[in-house]
N, C-alpha and C positions, 0 to 999 in steps of 0.2 A: 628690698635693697638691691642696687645694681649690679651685677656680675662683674667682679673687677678686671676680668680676663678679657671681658670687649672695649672697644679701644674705637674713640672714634674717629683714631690714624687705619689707614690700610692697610691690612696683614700682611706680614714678611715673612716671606719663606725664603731659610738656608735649608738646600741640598747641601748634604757633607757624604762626602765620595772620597775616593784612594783607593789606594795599595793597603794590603790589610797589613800589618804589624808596623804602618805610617801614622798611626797618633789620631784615629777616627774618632773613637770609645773617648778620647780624651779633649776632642773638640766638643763634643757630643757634651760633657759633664759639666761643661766651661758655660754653652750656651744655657743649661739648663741651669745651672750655679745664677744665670742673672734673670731667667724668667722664663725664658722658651718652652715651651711644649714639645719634649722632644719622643720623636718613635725611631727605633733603631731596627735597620734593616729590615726596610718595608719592601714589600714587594711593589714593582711595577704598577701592577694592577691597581691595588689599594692607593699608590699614589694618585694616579689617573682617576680616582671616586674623590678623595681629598682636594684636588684642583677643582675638577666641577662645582662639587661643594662651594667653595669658596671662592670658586668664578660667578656662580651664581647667585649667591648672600655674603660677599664679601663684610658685607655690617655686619653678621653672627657669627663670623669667624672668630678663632682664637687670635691675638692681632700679632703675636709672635709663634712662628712654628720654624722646628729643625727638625729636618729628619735626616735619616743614615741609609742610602744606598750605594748596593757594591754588588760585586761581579757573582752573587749567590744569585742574581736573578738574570736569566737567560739572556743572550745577546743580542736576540729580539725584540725581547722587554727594553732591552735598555735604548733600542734605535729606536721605540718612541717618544723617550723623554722630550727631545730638542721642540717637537709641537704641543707637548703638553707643558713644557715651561713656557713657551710663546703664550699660549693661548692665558696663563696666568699673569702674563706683561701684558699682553692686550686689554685686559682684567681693570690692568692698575694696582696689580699686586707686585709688591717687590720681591723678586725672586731672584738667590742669588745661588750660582753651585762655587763651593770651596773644596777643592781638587788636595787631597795630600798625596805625599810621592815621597819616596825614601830609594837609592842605589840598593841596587840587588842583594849585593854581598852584607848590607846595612839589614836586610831587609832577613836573608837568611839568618841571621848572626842574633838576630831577635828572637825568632822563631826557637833556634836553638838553646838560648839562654833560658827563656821560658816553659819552654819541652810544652809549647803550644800547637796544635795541631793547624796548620794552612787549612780553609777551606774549599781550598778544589782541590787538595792532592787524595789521590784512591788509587785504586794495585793500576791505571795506568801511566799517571801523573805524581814522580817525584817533587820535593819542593821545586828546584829549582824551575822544572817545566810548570807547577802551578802559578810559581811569581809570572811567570811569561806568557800564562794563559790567560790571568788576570789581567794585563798588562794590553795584551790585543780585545779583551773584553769589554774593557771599561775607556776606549778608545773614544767613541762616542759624547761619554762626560767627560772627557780631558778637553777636549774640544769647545764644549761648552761654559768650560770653567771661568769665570771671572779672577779666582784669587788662585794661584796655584802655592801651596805650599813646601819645600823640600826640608824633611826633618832628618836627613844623612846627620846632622851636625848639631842636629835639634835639642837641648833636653827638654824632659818633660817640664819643668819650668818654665822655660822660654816660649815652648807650644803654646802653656796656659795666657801667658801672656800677649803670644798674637795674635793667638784667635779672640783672647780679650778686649785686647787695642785696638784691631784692623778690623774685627766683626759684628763683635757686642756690642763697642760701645763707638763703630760708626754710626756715626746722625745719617737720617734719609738725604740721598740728594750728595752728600759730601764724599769726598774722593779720598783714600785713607793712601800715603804717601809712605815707603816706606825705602829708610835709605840705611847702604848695607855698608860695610868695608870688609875685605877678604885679600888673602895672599894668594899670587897667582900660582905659585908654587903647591897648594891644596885644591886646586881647580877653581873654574870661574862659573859661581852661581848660575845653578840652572834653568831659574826661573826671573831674572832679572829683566828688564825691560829694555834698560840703560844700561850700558857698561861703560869706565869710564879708567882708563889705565894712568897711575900716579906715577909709575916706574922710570916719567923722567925726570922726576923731580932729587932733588941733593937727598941721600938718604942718613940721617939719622943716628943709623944702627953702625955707620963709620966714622962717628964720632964716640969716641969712649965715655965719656962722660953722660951722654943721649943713650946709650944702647939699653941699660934696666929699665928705660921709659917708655912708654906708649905717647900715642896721640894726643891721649885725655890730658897727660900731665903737662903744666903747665911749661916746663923746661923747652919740650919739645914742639909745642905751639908755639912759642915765644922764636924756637930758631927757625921755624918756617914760617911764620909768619913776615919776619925779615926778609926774605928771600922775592926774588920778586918773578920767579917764573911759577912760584906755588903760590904766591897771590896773581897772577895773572892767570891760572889755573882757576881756581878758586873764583873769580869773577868770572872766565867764561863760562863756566861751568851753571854759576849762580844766574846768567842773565840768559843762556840759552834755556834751563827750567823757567824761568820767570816768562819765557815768553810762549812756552809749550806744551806745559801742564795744561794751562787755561784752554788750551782747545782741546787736549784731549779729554779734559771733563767736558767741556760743552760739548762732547760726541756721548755723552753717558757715562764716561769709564767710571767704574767702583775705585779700583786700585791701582798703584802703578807701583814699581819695584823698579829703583836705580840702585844700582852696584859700583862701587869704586877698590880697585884695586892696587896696592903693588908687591914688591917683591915677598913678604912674608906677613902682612896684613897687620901692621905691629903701629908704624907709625903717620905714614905721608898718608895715608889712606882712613885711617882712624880719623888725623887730625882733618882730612876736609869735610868728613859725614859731619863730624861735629860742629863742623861751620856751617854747612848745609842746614843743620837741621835747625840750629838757632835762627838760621835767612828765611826757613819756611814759617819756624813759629811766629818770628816775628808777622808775618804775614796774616796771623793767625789761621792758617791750616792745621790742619789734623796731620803729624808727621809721628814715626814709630822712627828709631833707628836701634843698630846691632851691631855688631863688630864680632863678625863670624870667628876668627883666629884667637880673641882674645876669652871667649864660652871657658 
């Protein structure tokens, strides 16, 4: 009977990397929820046996692996990943690293709620010097990263579901598309690609009868969509992606992250993701969208 673990697709390998108390464990559980082979905090080393392996018999490879590396393994170790992922793309193995990152005080604030112990703090590194020692550590795979995730804002729900959407269950070859809305007033997404300011658009929230609404609701769609500097918005917008995306998949890209913002992420900004995302589906692309403000 045939091992159902080989696959006569080309094995894929996610590297899952971050800041520790960034939702790693939890990426990790997601891939393995849909079939991945996953090994958590592997050392350097043993990765570099695992590529050879599987640069060399890619056919008896597992044809899905993840694994978890992070700043437990020396900053040495880690400055040779970048030729040891090469050498697994020259393979013709897909190899992806997904970077998580969470704000400091996001990042403390965990830590303490859980009365979790930081891994590199000891009698001479307090938490916050070990977020920061982490942080120049793992510099290297930030670098390297394809998808970067920032989970400040994240719940664990929404986590399972990107790394769901944009990971698991991207196809080979396909660019996973992910468009955001945000108030500028809560900062402007760290890891966005595209940023796209709504804030001159007529807002909404100074109409009384719009202001208990969001985006999504029809009320508020229906008043900007009238308007015709937020459809003229709305079309630049739609025909500059339409002509730009296309190249920066045919250069390889895995993912791309547009951000659109305005004053309080409630409405003008809601309402274009949402245009957006139906101009992509229609296209039929692979699009994830979110409405940071609204979690």
């Amino acid at each position: 009977m045939p091992d159902s673990s080989i696959s006569s697709d080309p094995p894929r390998v996610i590297l899952v990397t971050g800041l520790s108390g960034s939702g790693k464990s939890i990426a990790l559980q997601v891939l393995e929820d849909v079939g991945y082979y996953c090994i958590d905090n592997l050392p350097v080393s043993l990765f570099e046996t695992l590529a050879r392996d599987i640069s060399n018999d890619p056919d008896k490879a597992r044809n899905l692996i993840a694994v978890g590396i992070d700043a437990r393994n020396p900053g040495s170790e880690l400055k040779r990943l970048p030729n040891l992922i090469k050498a697994l793309r020259d393979h013709g193995v897909d190899c992806e690293v997904v970077f998580l990152d969470a704000e400091d005080n996001v990042l403390m604030q965990r830590f303490s709620e859980t009365r979790r112990r930081h891994p590199l703090t000891d009698a001479d590194h307090d938490l916050d010097q070990a977020i920061q020692l982490e942080r120049d550590t793992l510099e290297p795979l930030l670098d390297l990263a394809r998808l970067k995730i920032d989970t400040t804002r994240t719940t664990l729900h929404e986590l399972r579901e990107l790394i769901r959407a944009r990971v698991a269950e991207r196809d080979r070859g396909e660019m996973s598309i992910m468009l955001q809305s945000f108030g500028f007033k809560h900062g402007v997404p760290r890891n966005a690609d595209f940023v796209f300011d709504a804030r001159c658009l007529p807002n909404p929230h100074w109409q009384p009868d719009l202001r208990p609404y969001t985006g999504r609701d029809k009320a508020v769609a229906e008043f900007l969509s009238r308007d015709l500097k937020a459809a003229s918005m709305l079309s630049d917008i739609s025909d500059f992606l339409a002509r730009w995306v296309p190249c920066f998949e045919a250069e390889g890209r895995s993912y791309l992250t547009i951000a659109i913002g305005c004053t309080g992420g409630q409405h003008r900004s809601v309402y274009l993701v949402e245009q957006l995302a139906q101009f992509f589906s229609a296209q039929g692309r692979s699009v994830v969208h979110s409405h940071r403000e609204l979690s």
